[in-house]
TORKOL-4160 file (C-alpha; in steps of 0.2 Angstrom, whole numbers, padded with zeros to 4 digits, m for minus):
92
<pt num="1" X="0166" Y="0088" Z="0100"/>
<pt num="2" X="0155" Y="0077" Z="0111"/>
<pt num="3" X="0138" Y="0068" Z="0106"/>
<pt num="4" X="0128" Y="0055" Z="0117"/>
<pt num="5" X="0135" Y="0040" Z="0114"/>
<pt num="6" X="0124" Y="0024" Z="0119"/>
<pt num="7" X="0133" Y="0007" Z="0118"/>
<pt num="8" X="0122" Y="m0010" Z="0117"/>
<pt num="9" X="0123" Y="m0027" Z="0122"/>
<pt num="10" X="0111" Y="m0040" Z="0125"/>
<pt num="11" X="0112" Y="m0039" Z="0142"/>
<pt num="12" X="0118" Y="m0018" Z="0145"/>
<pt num="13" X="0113" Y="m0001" Z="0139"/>
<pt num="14" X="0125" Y="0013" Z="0144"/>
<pt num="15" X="0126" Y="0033" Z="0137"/>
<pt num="16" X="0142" Y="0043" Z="0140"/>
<pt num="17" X="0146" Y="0059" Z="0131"/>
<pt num="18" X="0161" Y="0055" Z="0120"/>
<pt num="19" X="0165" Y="0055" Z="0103"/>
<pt num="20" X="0158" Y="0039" Z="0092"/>
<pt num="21" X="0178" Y="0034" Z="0091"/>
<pt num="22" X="0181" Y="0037" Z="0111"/>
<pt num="23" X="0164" Y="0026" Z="0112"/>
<pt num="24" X="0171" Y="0012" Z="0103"/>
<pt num="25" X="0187" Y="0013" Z="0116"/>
<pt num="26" X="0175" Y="0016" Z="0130"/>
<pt num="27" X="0165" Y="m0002" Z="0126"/>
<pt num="28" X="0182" Y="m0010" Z="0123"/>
<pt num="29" X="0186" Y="m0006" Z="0141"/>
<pt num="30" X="0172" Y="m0011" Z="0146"/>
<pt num="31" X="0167" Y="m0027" Z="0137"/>
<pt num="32" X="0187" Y="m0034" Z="0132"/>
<pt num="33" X="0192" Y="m0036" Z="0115"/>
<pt num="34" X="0177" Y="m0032" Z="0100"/>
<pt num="35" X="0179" Y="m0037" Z="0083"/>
<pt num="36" X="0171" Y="m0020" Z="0074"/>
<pt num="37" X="0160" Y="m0028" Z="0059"/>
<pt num="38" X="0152" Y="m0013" Z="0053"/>
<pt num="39" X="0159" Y="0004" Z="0056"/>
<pt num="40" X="0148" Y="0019" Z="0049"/>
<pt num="41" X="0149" Y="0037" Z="0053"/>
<pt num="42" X="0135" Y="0037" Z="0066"/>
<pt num="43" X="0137" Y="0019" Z="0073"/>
<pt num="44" X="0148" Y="0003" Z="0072"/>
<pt num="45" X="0144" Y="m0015" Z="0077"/>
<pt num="46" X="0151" Y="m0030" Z="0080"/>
<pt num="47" X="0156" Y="m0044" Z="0093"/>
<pt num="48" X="0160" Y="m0045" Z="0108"/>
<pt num="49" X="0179" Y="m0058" Z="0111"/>
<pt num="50" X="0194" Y="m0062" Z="0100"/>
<pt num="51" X="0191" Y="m0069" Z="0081"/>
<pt num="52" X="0187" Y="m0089" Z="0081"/>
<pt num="53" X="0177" Y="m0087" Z="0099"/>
<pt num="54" X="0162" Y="m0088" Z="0089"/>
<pt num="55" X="0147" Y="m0075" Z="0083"/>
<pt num="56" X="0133" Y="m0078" Z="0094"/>
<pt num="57" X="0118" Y="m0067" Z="0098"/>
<pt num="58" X="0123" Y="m0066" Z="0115"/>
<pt num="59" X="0139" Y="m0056" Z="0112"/>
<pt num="60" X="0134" Y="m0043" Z="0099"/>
<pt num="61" X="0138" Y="m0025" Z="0102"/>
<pt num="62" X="0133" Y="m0009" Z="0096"/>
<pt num="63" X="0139" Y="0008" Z="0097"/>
<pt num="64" X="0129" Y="0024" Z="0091"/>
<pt num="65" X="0131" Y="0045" Z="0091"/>
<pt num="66" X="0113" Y="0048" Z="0094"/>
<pt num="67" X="0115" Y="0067" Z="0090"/>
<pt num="68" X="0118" Y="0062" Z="0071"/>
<pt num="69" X="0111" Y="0043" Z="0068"/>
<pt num="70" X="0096" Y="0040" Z="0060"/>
<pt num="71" X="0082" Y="0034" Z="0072"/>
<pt num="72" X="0078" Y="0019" Z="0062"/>
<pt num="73" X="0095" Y="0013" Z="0060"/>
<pt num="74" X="0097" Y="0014" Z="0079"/>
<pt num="75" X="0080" Y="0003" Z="0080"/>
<pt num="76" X="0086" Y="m0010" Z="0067"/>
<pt num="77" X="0103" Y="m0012" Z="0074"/>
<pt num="78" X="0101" Y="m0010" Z="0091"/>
<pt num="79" X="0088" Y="m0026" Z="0089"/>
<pt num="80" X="0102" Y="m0034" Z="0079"/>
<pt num="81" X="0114" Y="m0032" Z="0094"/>
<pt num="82" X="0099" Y="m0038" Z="0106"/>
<pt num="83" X="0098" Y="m0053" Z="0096"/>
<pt num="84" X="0079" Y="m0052" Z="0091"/>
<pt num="85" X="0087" Y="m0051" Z="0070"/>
<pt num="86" X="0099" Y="m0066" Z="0062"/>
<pt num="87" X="0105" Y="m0054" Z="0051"/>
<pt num="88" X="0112" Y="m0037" Z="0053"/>
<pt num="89" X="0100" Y="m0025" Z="0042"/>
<pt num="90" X="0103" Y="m0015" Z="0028"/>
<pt num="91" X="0106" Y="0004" Z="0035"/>
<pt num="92" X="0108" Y="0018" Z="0024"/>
């Protein structure tokens, strides 16, 4: 089954019909290696590069199944992975 799938960065949004798994491969194509932090059945986030490069606000990532995810989980993380938040909020 496929659900529109919208991956973030702090610099790119893109959609793509997948599943939230082929969405995490899809932004690892995209972007290079991601080290997947938080990984929650309608969303997963994390950072962009290879353990040790360093967790900065510019290389946050998230990835969410907006056919299933709670609208304001998708606004609290996705301004986590914009870098407007320090810490990655609390989600349900």
């Amino acid at each position: 089954m496929t659900s529109t799938i919208a991956i973030v960065t702090a610099t790119e949004v893109a959609d793509i019909d997948a599943s939230l798994f082929d969405g995490l491969i899809h932004a690892q194509d995209a972007f290079g290696q991601v080290t997947w932090d938080v990984v929650h059945p309608t969303f997963a986030a994390g950072f962009i590069g290879r353990p040790g490069d360093g967790e900065t606000r510019e290389n946050r990532i998230a990835v969410f199944d907006l056919d299933v995810a709670d609208g304001m989980t998708v606004i609290h993380v996705t301004n986590w992975a914009l870098g407007h938040a320090a810490e990655f909020p609390e989600v349900g």
